[in-house]
Structures are given as structure tokens and as C-alpha cells.
DRENMI-210255 format. One record per residue: residue in one letter; x, y, z of N, C-alpha, C in turn. Coordinates in pm, whole numbers, padded with zeros to 5 digits, always signed. Layout:
aXYZXYZXYZ...
***
This chain:
x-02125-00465-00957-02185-00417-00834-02125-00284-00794x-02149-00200-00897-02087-00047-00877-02151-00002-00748x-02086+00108-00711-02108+00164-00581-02118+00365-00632x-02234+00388-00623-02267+00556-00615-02158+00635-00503x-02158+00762-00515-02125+00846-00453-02161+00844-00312x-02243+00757-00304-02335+00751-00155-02312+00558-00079x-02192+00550-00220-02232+00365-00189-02294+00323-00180x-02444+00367-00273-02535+00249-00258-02478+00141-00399x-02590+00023-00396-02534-00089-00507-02624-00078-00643x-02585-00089-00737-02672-00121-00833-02610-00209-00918x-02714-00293-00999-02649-00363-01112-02619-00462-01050x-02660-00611-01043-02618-00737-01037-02554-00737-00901x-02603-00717-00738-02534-00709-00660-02526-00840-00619x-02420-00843-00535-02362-00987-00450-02458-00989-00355x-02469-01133-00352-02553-01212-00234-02426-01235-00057x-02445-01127+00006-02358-01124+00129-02414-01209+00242x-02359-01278+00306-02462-01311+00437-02314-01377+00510x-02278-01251+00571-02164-01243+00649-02190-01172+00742x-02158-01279+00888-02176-01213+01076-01967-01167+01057x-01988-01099+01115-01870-01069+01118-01816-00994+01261x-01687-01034+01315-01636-00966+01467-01548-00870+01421x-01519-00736+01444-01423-00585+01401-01348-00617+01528x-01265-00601+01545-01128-00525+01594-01101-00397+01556x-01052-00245+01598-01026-00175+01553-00873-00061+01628x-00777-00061+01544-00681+00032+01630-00687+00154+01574x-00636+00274+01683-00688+00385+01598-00534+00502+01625x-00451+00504+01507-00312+00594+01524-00354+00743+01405x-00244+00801+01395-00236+00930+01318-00363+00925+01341x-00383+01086+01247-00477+01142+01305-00614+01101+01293x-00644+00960+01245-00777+00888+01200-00723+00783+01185x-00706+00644+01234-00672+00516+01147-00766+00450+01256x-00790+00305+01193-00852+00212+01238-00792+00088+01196x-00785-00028+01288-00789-00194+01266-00894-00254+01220x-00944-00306+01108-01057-00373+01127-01032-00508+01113x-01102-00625+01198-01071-00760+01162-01196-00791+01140x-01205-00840+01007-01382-00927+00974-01348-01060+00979x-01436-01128+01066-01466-01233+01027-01538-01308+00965x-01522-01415+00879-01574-01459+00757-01605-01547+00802x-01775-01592+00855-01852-01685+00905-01866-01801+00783x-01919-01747+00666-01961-01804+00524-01912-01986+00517x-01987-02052+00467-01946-02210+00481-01913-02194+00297x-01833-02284+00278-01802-02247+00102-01927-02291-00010x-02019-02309+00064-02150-02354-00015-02190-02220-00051x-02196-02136+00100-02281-01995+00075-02169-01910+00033x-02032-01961+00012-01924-01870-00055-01945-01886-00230x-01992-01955-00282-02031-02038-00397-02146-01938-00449x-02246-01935-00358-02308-01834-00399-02291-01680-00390x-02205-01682-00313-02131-01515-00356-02108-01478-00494x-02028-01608-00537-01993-01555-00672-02059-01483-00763x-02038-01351-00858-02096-01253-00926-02141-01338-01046x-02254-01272-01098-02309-01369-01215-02208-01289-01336x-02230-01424-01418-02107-01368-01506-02165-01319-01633x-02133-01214-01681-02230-01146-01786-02130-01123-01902x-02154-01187-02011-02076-01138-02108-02128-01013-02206x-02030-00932-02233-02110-00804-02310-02095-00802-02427x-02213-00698-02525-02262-00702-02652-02158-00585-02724x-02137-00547-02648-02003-00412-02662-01903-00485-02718x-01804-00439-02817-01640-00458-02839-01569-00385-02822x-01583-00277-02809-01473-00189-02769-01487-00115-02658x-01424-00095-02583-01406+00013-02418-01279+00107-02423x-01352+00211-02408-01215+00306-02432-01185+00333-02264x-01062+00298-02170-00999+00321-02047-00921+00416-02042x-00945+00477-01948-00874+00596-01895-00745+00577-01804x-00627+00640-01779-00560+00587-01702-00442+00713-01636x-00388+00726-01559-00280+00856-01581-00173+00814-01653x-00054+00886-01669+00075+00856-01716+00149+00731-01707x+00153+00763-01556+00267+00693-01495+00335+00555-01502x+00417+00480-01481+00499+00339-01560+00340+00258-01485x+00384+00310-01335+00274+00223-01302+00112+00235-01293x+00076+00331-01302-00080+00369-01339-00036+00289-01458x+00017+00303-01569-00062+00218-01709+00012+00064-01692x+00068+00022-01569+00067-00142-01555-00049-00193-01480x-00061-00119-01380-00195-00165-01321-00370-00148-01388x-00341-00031-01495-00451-00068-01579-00427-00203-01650x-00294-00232-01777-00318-00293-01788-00343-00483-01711x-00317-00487-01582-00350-00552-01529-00494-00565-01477x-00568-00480-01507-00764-00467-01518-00781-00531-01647x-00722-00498-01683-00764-00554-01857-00729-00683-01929x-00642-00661-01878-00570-00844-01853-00665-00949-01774x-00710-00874-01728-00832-00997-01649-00958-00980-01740x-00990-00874-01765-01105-00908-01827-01100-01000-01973x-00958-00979-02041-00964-01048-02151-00972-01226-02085x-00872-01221-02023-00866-01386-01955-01043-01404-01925x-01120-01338-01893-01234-01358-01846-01332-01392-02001x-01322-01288-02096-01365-01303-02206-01324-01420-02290x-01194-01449-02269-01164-01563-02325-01172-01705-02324x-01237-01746-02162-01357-01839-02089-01449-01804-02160x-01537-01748-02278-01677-01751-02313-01664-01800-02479x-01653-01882-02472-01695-01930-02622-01752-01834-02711x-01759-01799-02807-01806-01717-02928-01826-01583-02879x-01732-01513-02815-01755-01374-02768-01675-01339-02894x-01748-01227-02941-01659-01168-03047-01581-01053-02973x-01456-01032-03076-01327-00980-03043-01374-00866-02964x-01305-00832-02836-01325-00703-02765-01180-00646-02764x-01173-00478-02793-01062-00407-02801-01081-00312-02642x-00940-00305-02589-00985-00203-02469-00852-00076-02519x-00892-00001-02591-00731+00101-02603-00750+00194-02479x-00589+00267-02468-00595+00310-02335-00605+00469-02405x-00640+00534-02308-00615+00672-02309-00572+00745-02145x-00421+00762-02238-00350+00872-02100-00347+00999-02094x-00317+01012-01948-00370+01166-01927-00328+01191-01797x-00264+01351-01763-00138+01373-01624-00309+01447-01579x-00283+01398-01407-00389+01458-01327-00280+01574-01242x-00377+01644-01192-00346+01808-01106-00189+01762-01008x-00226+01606-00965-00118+01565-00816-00030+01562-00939x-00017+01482-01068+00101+01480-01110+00203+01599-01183x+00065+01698-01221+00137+01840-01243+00220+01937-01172x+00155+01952-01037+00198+02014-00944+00305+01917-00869x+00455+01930-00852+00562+01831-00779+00644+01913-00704x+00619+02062-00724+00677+02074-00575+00650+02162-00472x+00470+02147-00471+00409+02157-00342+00369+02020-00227x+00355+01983-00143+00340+01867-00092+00186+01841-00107x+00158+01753-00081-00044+01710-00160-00077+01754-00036x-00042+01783+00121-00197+01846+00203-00154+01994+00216x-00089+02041+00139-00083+02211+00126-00160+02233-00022x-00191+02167-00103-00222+02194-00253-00375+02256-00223x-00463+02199-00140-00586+02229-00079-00671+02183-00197x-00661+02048-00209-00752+02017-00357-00804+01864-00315x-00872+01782-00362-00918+01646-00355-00914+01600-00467x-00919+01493-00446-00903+01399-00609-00810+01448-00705x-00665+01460-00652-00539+01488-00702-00536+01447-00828x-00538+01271-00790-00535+01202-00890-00619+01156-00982x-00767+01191-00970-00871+01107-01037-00914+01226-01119x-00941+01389-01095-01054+01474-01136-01032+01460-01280x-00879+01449-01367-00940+01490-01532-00983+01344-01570x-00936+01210-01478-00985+01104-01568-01121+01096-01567x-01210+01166-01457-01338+01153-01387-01410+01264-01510x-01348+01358-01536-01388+01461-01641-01395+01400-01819x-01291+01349-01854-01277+01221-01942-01427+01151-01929x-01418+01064-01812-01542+00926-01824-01668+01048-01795x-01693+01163-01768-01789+01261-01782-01798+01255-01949x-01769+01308-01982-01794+01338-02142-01791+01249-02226x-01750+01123-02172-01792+01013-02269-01656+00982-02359x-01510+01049-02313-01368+01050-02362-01396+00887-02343x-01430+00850-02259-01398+00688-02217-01476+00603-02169x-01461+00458-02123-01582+00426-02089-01588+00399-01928x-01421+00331-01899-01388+00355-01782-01265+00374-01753x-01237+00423-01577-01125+00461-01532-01034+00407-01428x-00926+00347-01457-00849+00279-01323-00800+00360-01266x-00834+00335-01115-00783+00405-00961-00693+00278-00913x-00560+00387-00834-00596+00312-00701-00647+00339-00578x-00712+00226-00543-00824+00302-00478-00806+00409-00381x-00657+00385-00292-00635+00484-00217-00647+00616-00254x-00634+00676-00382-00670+00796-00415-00808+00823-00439x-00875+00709-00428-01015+00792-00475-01043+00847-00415x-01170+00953-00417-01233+01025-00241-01374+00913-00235x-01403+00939-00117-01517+00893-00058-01627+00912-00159x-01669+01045-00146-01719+01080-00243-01715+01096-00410x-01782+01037-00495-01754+01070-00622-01820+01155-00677x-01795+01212-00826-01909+01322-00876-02045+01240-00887x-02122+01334-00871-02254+01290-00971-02234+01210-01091x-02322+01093-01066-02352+01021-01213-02236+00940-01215x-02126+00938-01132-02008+00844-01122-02017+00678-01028x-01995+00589-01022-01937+00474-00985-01881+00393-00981x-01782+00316-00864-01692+00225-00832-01763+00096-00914x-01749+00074-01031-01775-00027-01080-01781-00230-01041x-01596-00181-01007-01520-00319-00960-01398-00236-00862x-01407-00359-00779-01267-00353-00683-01188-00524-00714x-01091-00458-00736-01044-00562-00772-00921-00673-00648x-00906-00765-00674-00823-00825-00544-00717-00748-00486x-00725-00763-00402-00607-00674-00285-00464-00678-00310x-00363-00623-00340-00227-00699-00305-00137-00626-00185x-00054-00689-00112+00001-00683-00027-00019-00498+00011x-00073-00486+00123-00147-00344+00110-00074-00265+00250x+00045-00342+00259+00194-00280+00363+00245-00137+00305x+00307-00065+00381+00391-00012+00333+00546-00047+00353x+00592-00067+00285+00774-00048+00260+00850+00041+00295x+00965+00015+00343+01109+00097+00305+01203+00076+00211x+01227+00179+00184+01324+00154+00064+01463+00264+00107x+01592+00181+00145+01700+00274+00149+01742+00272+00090x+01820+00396+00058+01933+00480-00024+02049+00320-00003x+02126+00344-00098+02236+00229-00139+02355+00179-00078x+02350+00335+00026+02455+00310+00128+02396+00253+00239x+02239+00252+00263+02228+00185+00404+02100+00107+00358x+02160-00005+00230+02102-00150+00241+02075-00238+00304x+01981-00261+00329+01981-00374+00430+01920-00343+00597x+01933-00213+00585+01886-00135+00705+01767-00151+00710x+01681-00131+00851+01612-00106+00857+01527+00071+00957x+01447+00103+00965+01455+00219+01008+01475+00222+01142x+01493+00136+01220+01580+00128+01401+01716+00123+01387x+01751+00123+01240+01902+00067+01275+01977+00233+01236x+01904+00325+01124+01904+00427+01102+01986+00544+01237x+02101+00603+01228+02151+00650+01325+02045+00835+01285x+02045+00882+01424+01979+01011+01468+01989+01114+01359x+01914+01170+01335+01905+01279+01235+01895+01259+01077x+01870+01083+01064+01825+01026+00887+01734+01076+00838x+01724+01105+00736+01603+01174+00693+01528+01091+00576x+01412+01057+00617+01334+00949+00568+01204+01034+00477x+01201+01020+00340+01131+01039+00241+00949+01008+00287x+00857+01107+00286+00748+01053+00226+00659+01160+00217x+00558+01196+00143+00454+01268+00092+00301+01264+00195x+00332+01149+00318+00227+01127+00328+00189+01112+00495x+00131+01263+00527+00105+01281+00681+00062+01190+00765x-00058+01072+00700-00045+00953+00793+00097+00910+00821x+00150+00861+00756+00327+00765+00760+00323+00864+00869x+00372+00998+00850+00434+01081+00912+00425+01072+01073x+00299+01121+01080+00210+01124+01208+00211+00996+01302x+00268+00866+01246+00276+00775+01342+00405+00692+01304x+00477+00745+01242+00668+00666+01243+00732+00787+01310x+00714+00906+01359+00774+01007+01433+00706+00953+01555x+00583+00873+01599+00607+00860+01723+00676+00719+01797x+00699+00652+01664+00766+00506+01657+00904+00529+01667x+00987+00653+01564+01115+00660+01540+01120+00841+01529x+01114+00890+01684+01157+01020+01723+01284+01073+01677x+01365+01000+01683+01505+01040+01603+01527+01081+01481x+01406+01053+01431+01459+01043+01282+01384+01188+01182x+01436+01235+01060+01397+01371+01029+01297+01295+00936x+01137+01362+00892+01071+01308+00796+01022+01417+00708x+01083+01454+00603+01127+01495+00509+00982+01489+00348x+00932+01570+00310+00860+01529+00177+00943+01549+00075x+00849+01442+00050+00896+01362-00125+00784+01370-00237x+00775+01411-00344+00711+01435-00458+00692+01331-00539x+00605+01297-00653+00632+01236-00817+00621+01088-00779x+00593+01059-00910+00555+00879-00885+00660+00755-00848x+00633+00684-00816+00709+00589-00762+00853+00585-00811x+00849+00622-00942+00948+00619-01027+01104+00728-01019x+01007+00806-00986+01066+00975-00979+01100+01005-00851x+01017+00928-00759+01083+00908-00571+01196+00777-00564x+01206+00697-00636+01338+00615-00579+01435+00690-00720x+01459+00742-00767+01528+00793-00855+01592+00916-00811x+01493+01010-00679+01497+01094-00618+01601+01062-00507x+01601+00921-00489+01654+00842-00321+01806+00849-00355x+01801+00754-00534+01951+00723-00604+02006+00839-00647x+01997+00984-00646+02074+01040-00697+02194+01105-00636x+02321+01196-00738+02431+01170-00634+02442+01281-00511x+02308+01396-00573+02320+01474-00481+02174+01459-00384x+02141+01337-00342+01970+01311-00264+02048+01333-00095x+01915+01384-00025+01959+01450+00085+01866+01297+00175x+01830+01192+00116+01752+01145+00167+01810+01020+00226x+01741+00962+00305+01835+00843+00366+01759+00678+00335x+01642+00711+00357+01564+00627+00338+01403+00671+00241x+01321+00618+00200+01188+00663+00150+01065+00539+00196x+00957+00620+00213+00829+00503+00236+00762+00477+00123x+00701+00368+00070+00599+00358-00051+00489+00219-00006x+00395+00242-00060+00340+00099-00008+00411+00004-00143x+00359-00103-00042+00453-00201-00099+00352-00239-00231x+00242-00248-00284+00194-00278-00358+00235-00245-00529x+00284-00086-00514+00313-00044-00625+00454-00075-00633x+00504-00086-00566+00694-00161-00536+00680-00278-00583x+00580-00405-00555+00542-00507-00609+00536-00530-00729x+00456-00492-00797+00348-00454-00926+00469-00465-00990x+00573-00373-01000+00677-00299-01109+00768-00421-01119x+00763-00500-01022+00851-00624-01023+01026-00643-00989x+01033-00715-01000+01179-00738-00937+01304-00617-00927x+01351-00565-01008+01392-00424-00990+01387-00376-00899x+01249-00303-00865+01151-00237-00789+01203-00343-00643x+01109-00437-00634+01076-00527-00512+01203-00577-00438x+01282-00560-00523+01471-00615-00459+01523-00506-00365x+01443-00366-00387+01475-00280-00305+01406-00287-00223x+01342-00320-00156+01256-00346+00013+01321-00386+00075x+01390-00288+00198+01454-00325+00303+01363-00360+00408x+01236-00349+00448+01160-00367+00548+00962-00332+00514x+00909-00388+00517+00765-00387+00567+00725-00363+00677x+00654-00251+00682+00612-00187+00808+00484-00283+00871x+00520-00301+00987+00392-00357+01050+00294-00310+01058x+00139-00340+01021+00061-00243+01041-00043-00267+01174x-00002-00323+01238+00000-00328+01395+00020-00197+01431x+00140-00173+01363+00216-00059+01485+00219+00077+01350x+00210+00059+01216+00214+00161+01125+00038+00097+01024x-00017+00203+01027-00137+00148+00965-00139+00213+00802x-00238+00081+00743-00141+00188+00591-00310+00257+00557x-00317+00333+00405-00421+00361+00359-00550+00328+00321x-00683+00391+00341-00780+00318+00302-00764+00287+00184x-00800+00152+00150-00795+00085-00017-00673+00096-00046x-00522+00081+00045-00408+00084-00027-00427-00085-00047x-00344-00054-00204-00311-00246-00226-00460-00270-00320x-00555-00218-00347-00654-00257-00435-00678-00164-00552x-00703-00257-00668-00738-00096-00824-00900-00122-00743x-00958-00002-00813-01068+00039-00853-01108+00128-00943x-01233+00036-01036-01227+00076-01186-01398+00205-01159x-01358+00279-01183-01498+00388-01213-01567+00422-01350x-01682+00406-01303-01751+00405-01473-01844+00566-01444x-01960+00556-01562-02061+00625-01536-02139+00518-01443x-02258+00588-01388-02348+00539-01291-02446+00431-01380x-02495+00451-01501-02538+00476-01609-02538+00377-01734x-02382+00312-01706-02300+00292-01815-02338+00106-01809x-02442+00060-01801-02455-00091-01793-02356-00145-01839x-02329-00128-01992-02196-00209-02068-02131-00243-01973x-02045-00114-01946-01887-00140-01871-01930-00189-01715x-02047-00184-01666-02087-00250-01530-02093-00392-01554x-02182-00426-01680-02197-00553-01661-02039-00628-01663x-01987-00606-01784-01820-00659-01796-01759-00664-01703x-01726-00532-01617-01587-00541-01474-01703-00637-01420x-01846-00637-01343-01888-00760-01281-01818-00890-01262x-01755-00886-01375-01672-01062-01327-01546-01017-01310x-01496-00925-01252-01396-00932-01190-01345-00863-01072x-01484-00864-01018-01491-00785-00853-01421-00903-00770x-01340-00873-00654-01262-00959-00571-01393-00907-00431x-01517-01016-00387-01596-00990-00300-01503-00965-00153x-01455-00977-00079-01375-01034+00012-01288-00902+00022x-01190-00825-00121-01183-00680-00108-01245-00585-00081x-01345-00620-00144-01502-00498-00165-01578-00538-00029x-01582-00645+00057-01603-00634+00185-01521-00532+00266x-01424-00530+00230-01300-00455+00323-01305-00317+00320x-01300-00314+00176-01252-00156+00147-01367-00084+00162x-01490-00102+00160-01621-00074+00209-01625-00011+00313x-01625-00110+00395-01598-00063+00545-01460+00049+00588x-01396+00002+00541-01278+00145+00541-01332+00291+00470x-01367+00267+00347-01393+00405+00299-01520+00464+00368x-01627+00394+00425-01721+00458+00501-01683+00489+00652x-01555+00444+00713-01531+00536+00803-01453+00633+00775x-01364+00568+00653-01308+00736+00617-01400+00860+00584x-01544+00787+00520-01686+00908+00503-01699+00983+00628x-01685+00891+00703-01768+00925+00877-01678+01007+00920x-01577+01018+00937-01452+01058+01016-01430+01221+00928x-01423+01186+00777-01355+01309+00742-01496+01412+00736x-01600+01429+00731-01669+01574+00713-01701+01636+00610x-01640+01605+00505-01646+01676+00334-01483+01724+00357x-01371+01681+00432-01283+01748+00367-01186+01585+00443x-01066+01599+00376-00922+01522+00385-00855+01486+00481x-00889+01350+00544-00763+01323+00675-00708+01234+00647x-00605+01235+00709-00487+01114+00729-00480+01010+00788x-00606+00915+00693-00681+00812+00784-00581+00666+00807x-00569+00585+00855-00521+00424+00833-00582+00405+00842x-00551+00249+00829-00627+00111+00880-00584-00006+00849x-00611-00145+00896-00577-00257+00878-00659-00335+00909x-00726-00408+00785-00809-00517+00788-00778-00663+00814x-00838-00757+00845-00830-00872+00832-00925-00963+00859x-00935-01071+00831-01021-01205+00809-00971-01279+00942x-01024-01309+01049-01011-01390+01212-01107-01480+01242x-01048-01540+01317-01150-01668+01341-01260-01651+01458x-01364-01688+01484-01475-01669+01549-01429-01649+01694x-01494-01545+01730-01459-01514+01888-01356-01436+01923x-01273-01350+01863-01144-01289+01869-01186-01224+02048x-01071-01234+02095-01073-01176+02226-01109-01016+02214x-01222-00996+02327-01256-00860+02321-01176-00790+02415x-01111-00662+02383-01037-00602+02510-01049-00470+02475x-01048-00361+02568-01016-00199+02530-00934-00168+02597x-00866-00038+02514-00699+00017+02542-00761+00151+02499x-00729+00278+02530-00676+00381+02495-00575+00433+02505x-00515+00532+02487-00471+00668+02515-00442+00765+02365x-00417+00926+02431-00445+01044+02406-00357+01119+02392x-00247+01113+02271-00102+01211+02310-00141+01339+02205x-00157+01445+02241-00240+01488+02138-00119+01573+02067x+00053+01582+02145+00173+01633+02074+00185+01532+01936x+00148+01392+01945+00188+01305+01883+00068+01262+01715x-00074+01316+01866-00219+01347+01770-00197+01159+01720x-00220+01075+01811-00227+00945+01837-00333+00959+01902x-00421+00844+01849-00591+00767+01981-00520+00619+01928x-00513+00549+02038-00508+00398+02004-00655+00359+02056x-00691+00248+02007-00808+00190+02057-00865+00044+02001x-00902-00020+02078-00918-00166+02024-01073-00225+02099x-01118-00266+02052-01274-00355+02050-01359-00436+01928x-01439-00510+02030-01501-00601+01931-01662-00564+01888x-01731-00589+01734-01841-00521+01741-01885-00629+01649x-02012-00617+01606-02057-00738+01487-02093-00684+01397x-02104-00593+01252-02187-00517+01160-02127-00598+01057x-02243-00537+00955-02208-00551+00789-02101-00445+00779x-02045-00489+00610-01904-00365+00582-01980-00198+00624x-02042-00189+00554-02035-00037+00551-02090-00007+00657x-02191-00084+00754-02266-00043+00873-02175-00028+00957x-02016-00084+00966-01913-00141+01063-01824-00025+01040x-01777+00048+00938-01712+00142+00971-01794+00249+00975x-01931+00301+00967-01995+00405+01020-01991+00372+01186x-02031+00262+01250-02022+00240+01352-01853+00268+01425x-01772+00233+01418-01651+00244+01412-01600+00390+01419x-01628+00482+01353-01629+00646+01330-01688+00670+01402x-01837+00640+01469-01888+00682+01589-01824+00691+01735x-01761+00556+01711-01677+00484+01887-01572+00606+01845x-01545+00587+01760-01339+00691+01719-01428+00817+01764x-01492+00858+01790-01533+01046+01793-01524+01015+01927x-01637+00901+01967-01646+00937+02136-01535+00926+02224x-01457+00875+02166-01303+00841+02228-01195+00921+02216x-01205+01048+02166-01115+01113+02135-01108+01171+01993x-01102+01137+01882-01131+01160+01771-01152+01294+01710x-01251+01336+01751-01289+01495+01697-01180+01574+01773x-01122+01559+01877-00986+01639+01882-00911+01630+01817x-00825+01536+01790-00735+01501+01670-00743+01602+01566x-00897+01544+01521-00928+01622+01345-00941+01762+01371x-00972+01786+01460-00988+01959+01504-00857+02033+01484x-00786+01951+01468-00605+02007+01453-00567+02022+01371x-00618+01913+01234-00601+01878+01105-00634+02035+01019x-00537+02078+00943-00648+02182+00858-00741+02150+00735x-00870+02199+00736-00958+02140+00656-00928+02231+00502x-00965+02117+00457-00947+02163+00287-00984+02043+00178
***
């Protein structure tokens, strides 16, 4: 159930028939809360399920970047599809080899990504790759994709969510810390003007500092003997993923109450051609519906909100039970370039964050982004 440049569906779409209540909070310079509720009785959840298509294809050539963890989380796409292939009796042997390849964000490390003035940091040569037919498809995560894709491109599969927080991770001398306990003038690691834009108005004391290079190359950046850094942010998903090592260093999970993380942080998403039935029909059985509800609705208010160019959107989804209390809150710090805001609405995914981007403008919103520089 790939998704066009425009998100429409093609190819074997899901049967939805979900009322759903939004909640929405709105920090840095674009974020939103969304809470869906999941009316569905497990009869009509039963029929959600994607029809399962086995393919005539054996081989898929995947695209992926470098990095330890770009090629774990591919192979964790692929790992499902074999487990999936391997439920079908007499499927003959399918090969998926990878092909790697450094994108523009990973070349460039020591400009910060909203001075580079570019989009799709991370996706344009794999997207150029699955253009020419280098491959058949490409793992994202989704947080890097843009809204928009090229021509002739689509979100194939979204795959299940994982813990889609962001983390702290301190330096070795202040284990165990968390960022309140941090004395005045710490200087806390991150690349990423949302974090920025709303833990400076959480933790004024503290210096927030950019950080470069993949997960790998930023806590390596944290451990070294001459790092000026005190602490670093990462979502917790890719801290996860890498496993114990990695995950033993989480001093704290940010609430996203009060810190909202990225659209589609915590989910892959695999991009094909528009075109490419094979590789549509195959990822088909391994769309997580319930993600692809979510991230839907997030990336179409990130459509709505950004204009054709890049903001520093949040958000935080969730699944609530019928009737969530309706209430509204604002305010307007525009030193801080904070809108909070909270209400209840009923839409489908993507109708719910176009709607949602509408309320965020009339409330303040287009000031914010008016501040933002476009690029």
C-alpha cells in the first residue's frame, strides 16, 4: 500500500474504518500531539490485515547508506520479509543483496544540516540508485524522508514503530544524570533545531551545542578525551536497534509531553518505484497498519505546515480510549518560538493532520515559521 509523492494509495490498499478522537500539542517551531483513537472491534481489525502476496521475483537488489545502523535496520526489513517468505510453502529461494552508498548529510560533517540548505540529506543518491534501476528498493528512516518524494517514487511499507522517544546519553563522568541534575553552563550535544528549540525552554541553563555524523561517530564524539560535550540527544530508537552497548548508555527518555520527538521517528520506511509491482506486492506483508495510521497523519501536517521547504516539526502520537477530555490551552513566546495547544477533533490519518495544520496556522503558527529560514 505504497504511498505517491502526493500520498495517494495504490496497490492492494488496507480496508480502514477507523472514527478516531486527535489531541494535539504544539512546541518548537511546528510540533503537534496526536492521540488516535482506535474504535475497530478485532473482527474489523482482522480485516485490516494486508493480503498476503507472494512474489514471482527472486532477487531484490536494496539500497541502504553506510552506516552500522542504516545497514542493521535494513537488514531488519529483510529479515522480515524472509520470515514472511518462509510461511509460504514452495516459494522458491529469494536473494535480497545490499547495496551501500554515503548520502550528501553523511558527506558533509562539519556544517550543521539546517545551514547545508538542501532536503533529503539522507535519501537523494539512494532515491537516484532506485531511479535508474541500481535497485529495487530503499530503506529510510522515516524521519528523514521529505514529505514529498521524486516523481515516479513511493513509500512502499512502513514498518512497526519502535520506541520513537528521544534519549540522553551522558558523557562518563555524569552517569546516571539526568539533564535537571546537569549544573549551569553543560553543554548538551545535538544536530537537531526541534530538540533545540524546546529543551532551551525546558533547561535555560544549559549550552546546546551541534553535533555531526552517525550515531556512532556522536557517542564516540561524547567519549573522547578531548569532547567539550557533557551530555548528547539521539532518539532512542537507533540507541535501541544497536543493542545493549548502545542502550546501557541511556541516562533518561525525554518525555514527549513536554519534548516532542520527529515525524516518523522510531519507524523504517521502505521506497520503491511507483511502478515497481514486484517489490510493492512483497513489502505488502509487512506494513505495520496502526504505524502507517500514525505516520500519515504526521507527515501530512508536516506537508501542511512546511510550504515546499524544512521545519522543525514534532509530534506525539497515540492510541486513547473513547471520549478523551476535550480542553484548549495556548500560549505565544515567540523569544522561545513555542505555540502550545491542545484539542479534540474526529478525522481519518491524513484528513487529521491537514486539519490540524489548519488549527496550528490560526493559532499562531505562521509566525513561528515566518522566523524559520526557508530552504
Amino acid at each position: 500500500m505504497p504511498f505517491s509523492s502526493k500520498s495517494s494509495l495504490v496497490s492492494r490498499p488496507v480496508k480502514f474504518d477507523h472514527q478516531k478522537k486527535e489531541s494535539f500539542s504544539h512546541s518548537s517551531s511546528a510540533t503537534t500531539l496526536l492521540d488516535c483513537y482506535d474504535s475497530t472491534s478485532s473482527e474489523s481489525k482482522e480485516q485490516e490485515q494486508l493480503q498476503q502476496v507472494v512474489p514471482t521475483k527472486t532477487v531484490f537488489a536494496v539500497g541502504s547508506r553506510k552506516s552500522a545502523l542504516a545497514v542493521l535496520q535494513t537488514k531488519l526489513v529483510i529479515a522480515q520479509l524472509e520470515q514472511f517468505l518462509a510461511t509460504k510453502p514452495g516459494t522458491p529461494a529469494t536473494s535480497f543483496p545490499l547495496h551501500l552508498m554515503s548520502t550528501t548529510g553523511d558527506k558533509i560533517q562539519s556544517v550543521s544540516l539546517n545551514k547545508i540548505g538542501e532536503k533529503a540529506l539522507f535519501t537523494k543518491e539512494l532515491e537516484v540508485a532506485l531511479a535508474s534501476k541500481s535497485v529495487d528498493f530503499v530503506v529510510h528512516s522515516l524521519k528523514d524522508l521529505p514529505t514529498v518524494l521524486p516523481p515516479g517514487m513511493a513509500i512502499s511499507a512502513i514498518l512497526k514503530r519502535v520506541d520513537p522517544r528521544d534519549v540522553v546519553i551522558m558523557a562518563r563522568h555524569n552517569a546516571g544524570m539526568t539533564l535537571a541534575d546537569l549544573p549551569r553552563g553543560s553543554v548538551v550535544g545535538t544536530s537537531s533545531v526541534r530538540r533545540i528549540a524546546q529543551l532551551k525552554v525546558l533547561f535555560p541553563a544549559l549550552v546546546f551545542s551541534d553535533i555531526r555524523g552517525n550515531l556512532n561517530t556522536r557517542m564516540a564524539k561524547l567519549d573522547s578525551a578531548d569532547s567539550n560535550y557533557d551530555a548528547i540527544i539521539l532518539a532512542a530508537a537507533g540507541v535501541l536497534r544497536l543493542g545493549p552497548g548502545f542502550a546501557d548508555r541511556i541516562s533518561q527518555y525525554l518525555d514527549p509531553k513536554h519534548v516532542l520527538y520527529a515525524v516518523g521517528q522510531g519507524a523504517l520506511a521502505v521506497e520503491t518505484r511507483f511502478d515497481d509491482l514486484d517489490s510493492i506486492d512483497l513489502l505488502s506483508n509487512i506494513v505495520d497498519s496502526k504505524t502507517l495510521l500514525e505516520c500519515t497523519a504526521e507527515r501530512s501536517l508536516m506537508r501542511n505546515l512546511e510550504g515546499g521547504c524544512s521545519v522543525p516539526l514534532g509530534v506525539c502520537s497515540q492510541w486513547i480510549s473513547p471520549n478523551p477530555s476535550s480542553n484548549s490551552d495556548s500560549n505565544f513566546s515567540p523569544n522561545s518560538f513555542v505555540l502550545h495547544l491542545t484539542a479534540s477533533i474526529s478525522l481519518l490519518d491524513e484528513s487529521l493532520g491537514n486539519q490540524l495544520g489548519e488549527i496550528m496556522r490560526g493559532a499562531g503558527a505562521d509566525q513561528i515559521l515566518a522566523r524559520i529560514p526557508k530552504h
